[in-house]
Structures are given as C-alpha cells and as structure tokens.
C-alpha positions in Angstrom: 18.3 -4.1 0.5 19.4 -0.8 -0.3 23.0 -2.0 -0.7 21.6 -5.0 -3.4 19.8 -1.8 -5.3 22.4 -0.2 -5.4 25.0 -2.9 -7.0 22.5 -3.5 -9.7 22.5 -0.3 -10.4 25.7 0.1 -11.1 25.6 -3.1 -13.3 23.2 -1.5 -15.2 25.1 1.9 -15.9 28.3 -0.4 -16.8 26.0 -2.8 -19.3 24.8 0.3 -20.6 28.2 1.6 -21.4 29.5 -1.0 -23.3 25.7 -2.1 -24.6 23.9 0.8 -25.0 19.9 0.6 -25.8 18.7 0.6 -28.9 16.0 0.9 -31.2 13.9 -2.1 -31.4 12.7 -1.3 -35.4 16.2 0.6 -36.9 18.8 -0.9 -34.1 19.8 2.9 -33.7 21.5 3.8 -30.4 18.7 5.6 -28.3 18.9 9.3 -27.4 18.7 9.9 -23.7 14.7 10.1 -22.6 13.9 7.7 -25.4 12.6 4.5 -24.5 12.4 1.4 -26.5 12.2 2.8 -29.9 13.7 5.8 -31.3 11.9 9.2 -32.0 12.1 8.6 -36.0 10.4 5.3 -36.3 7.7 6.6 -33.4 7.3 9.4 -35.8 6.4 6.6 -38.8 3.8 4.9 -36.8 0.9 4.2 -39.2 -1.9 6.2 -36.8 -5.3 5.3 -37.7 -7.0 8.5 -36.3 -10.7 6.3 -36.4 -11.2 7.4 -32.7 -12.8 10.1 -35.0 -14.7 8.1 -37.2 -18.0 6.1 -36.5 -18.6 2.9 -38.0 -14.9 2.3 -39.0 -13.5 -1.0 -40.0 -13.3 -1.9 -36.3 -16.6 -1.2 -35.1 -17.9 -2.8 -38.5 -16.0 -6.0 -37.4 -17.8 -6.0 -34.3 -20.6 -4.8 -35.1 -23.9 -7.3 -34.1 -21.3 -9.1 -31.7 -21.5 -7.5 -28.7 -22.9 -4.3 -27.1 -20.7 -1.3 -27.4 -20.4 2.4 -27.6 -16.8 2.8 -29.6 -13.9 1.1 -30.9 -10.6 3.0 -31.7 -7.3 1.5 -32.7 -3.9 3.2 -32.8 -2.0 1.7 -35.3 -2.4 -0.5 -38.3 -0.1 -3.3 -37.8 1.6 -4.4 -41.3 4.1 -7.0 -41.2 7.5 -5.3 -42.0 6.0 -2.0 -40.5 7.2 -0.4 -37.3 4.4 -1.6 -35.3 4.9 -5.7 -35.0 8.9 -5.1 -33.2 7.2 -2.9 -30.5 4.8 -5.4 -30.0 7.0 -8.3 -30.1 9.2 -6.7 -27.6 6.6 -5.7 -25.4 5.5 -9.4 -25.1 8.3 -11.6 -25.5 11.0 -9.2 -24.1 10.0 -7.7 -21.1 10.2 -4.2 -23.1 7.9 -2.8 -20.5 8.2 0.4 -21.5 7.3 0.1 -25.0 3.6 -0.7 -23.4 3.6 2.4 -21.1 4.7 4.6 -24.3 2.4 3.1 -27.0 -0.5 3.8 -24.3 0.3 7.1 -23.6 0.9 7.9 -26.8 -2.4 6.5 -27.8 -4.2 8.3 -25.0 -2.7 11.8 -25.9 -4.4 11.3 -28.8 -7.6 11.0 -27.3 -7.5 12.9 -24.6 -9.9 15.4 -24.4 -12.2 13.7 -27.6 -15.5 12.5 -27.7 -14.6 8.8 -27.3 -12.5 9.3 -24.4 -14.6 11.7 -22.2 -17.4 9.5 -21.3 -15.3 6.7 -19.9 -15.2 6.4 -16.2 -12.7 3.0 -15.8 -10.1 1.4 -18.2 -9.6 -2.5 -17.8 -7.1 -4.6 -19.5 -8.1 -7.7 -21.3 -6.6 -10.5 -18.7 -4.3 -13.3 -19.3 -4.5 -16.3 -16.9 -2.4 -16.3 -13.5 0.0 -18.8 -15.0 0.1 -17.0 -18.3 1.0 -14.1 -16.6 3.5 -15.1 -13.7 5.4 -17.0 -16.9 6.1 -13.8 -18.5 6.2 -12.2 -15.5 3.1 -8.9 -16.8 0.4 -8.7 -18.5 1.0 -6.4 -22.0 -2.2 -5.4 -21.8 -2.4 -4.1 -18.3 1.0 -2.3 -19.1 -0.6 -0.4 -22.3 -3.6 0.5 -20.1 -1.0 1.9 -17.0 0.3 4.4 -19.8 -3.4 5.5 -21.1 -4.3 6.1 -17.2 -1.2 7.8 -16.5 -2.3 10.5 -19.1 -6.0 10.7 -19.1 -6.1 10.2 -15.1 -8.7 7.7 -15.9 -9.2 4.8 -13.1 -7.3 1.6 -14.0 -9.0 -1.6 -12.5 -6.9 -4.6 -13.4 -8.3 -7.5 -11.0 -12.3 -7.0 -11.4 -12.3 -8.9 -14.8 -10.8 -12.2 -14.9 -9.8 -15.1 -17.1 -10.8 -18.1 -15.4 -9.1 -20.9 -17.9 -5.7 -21.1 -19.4 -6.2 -21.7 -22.8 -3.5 -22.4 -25.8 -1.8 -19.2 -27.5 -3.7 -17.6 -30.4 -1.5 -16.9 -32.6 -1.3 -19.2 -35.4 -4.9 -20.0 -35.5 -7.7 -19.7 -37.7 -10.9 -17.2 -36.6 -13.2 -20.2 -36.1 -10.7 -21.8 -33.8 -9.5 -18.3 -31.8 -13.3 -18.4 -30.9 -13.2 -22.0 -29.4 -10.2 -20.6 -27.9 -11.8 -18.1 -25.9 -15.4 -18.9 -25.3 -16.5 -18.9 -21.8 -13.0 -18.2 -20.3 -13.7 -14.5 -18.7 -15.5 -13.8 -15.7 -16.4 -10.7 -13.6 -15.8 -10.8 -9.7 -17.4 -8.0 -8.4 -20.2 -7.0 -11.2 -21.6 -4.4 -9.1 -18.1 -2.3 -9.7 -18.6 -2.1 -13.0 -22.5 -1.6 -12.8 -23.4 1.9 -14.2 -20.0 2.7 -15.4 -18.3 3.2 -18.6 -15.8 0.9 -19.4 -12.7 1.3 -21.5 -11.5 -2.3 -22.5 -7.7 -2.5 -23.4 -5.4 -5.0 -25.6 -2.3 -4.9 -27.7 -3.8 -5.6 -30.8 -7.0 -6.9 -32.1 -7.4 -9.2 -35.2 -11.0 -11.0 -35.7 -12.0 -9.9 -32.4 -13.0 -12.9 -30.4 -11.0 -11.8 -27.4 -12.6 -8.8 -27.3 -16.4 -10.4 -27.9 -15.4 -13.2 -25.4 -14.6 -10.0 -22.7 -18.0 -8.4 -23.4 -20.1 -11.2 -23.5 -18.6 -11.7 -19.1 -19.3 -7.9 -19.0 -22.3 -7.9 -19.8 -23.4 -9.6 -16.6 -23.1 -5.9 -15.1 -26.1 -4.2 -14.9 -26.0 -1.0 -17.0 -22.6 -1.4 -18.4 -21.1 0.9 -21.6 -18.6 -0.6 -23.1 -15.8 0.6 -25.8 -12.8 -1.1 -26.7 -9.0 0.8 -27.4 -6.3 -1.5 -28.6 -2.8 -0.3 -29.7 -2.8 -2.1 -33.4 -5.5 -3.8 -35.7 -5.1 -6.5 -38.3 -7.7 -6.8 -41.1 
C-alpha cells in the first residue's frame, strides 16, 4: 500500500511539472499554498456581509416558509462573476478544495458574530446515496467540513437524510424545484438534534425550496433552532 501511495505521488509532482494548477476564474498559474483559485480573484469575491443584517433579502425570501433564527449568504453569485467557476468546479470537478476554502472563508467571517455563536451543530443539506457515490462527495458536506474546521463547530453529516433521488434542479422553474423536493428529507435520529441549534449548509441557494423542504424534516425535532449558511445566493 505504502509503495502504491507512493508512485502516485510521484505521478502527481511530475503532472504538476509539466501541468501546473491553475486558477479556475483567470487560468493563472497558482502560487504555492493557494488552492483552487488564485488570491486576486478570492480577493474580488462579491461578500454579502448580511450575516450582519436582519431581515435581508434571504431571510425575506424565507420568511413565512419555515421556522428559523438566521439566514446568511457569502457571496452573490452573478453569472460572469468569480463565484459560478468555483462552484462549478466544486461540483462537477472534484475541486474539493474549493468547498473546504469557500467554507472557511465564509466561517472566518463569522466567527465570533452573533449569528454564529449560538449554533451548537452544522449539517449539510444531503444529496441521495446514488447522487452522491456518482460524484463521488457531497459539495455541501465539503463547504460545511471547512466552516467546522474553523469555528470548531460539531459537523453531523448522516442524521439528516434524503430519502428519494429526485431529477437535478437546475434548469427548472420555482414551482417545479418545489415538486422536486417535497417530502424527500428525513431525520433518523430526531432526538440528536432535539434542543439544539442547527446550522443548515448548501452551496448556493436560489428560491429556497431545498432549504424549506430541509426544515419542514427538521422540524419533527422537538425544540429545534434553525439558521441556514449557504456559500452564494441568486435573486
């Protein structure tokens, strides 16, 4: 085994010698200690900052939906902007580390805030067992590894479930993304997540049916807070 390790390793350091990483936005060579995306277009990310303001446009979306204490989003994602290649890599091109960056990123931010401090777990938003041995992760669970990593924040990734594989949502309209997810979440073990605080992760959240679909299974747990963090938002 160790021998196997260690021939792939060497692969690696000859690839990267004659095809150096770079840049997923500018196709610049990376420094080393950068991962994924260079320093200059990390520094251009379009930060929301609304961790630090109530009633923004997220929480307005989801406001009357379901039950929840905060929502904060990292990034607005613009096509054409920096965000959408970092996300697209992260899904489609097994850019892991983009996900653990983007979340610690995100959770540097918060750390130490108001929105942050009460929160006692961080779950992922699941995909299906097939979904997720197909690409071989879950982007979510990824983003949240990064936002424990930094906050020291418990990270449960098998309590809340999604119990049918249902049909990408990216091309569809909002009426349809909420037929798409009704009813396909579940909760194992709801006495976990009885009187705690949960912080609900995804990559990017657009009308917010995922994330209502998720709180309408967590709400089966006595006593649950919930608030939601996602990486981008598209209005």
């Amino acid at each position: 085994m160790k021998s196997k390790n260690k021939s792939r390793g060497v692969l690696s350091n000859f690839l990267h010698l004659f095809l150096p990483e770079v840049c997923v936005v500018c196709g610049q060579e990376l420094l080393e200690g950068e991962m994924g995306a260079c320093l200059s277009c990390l520094y251009k990310l379009p930060k929301t900052n609304n961790y630090k303001i109530k009633d923004n446009k997220a929480e307005i979306l989801m406001a009357g939906r379901i039950p929840f204490e905060r929502i904060a989003c990292y990034c607005v994602y613009t096509e054409g902007g920096v965000l959408p290649p970092l996300i697209h890599n992260l899904k489609y091109y097994h850019k892991k580390e983009i996900g653990v960056l983007l979340g610690r990123m995100f959770a540097e931010d918060l750390a130490e805030s108001d929105f942050i401090k009460p929160v006692s777990m961080i779950v992922p938003v699941p995909l299906h067992p097939k979904k997720k041995k197909s690409r071989g992760y879950n982007q979510a669970e990824i983003i949240a590894q990064g936002m424990s990593e930094v906050t020291s924040i418990p990270l449960v990734t098998d309590n809340l479930i999604r119990v049918l594989h249902n049909p990408t949502q990216t091309k569809l309209t909002k009426t349809e993304r909420w037929e798409n997810v009704k009813n396909i979440f579940d909760v194992k073990d709801k006495l976990l997540f009885e009187n705690q605080h949960i912080l609900l992760v995804d990559d990017v959240i657009t009308t917010g049916s995922t994330a209502e679909a998720c709180g309408i299974a967590l709400q089966k747990c006595k006593d649950i807070k919930i608030s939601i963090a996602t990486i981008g938002e598209v209005f």
